[in-house]
N, C-alpha and C positions, 0 to 999 in steps of 0.2 A: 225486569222482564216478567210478564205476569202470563201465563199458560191458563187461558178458560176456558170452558168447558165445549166450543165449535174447537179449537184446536186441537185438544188433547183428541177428539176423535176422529179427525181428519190424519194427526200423528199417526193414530193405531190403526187407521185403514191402511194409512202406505207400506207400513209395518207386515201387518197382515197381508198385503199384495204383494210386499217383496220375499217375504219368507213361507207362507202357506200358512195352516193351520195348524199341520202338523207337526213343524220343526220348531213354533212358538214355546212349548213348555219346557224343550228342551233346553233352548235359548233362556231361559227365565231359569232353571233346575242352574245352570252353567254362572248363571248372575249373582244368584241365589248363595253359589258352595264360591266364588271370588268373596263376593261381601263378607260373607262367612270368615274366610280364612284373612282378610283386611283388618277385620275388628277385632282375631284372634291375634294378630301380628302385631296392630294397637294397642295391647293389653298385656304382652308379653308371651304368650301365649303360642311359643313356637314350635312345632312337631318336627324333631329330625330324626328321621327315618335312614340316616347314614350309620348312626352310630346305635347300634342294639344294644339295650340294655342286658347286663352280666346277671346271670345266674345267682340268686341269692346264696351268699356265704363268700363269693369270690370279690377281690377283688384288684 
């Protein structure tokens, strides 16, 4: 499936129609911190935020 270039902008008008202009970057800000944390999770690279880390000297 090859996407050229009358599609890809026919895509991002409906896009644009369905969402506005204003709620776009957020949607992309949103896409942006998932990939984010996907490629972090791919890599090992995991943040848990359940278990805080102890006070240095305790343990």
């Amino acid at each position: 499936m090859n996407l050229h270039l009358p599609e890809i902008i026919i895509i991002a008008l409906v896009v644009l129609l369905l969402f506005g202009g204003k709620k776009i970057p957020e949607l992309m800000k949103g896409l942006g911190k998932g990939v984010k944390s996907f490629k972090d999770g791919m890599n090992g690279k995991e943040e848990d935020d359940s278990h805080p880390a102890s006070p240095k000297g305790e343990e």
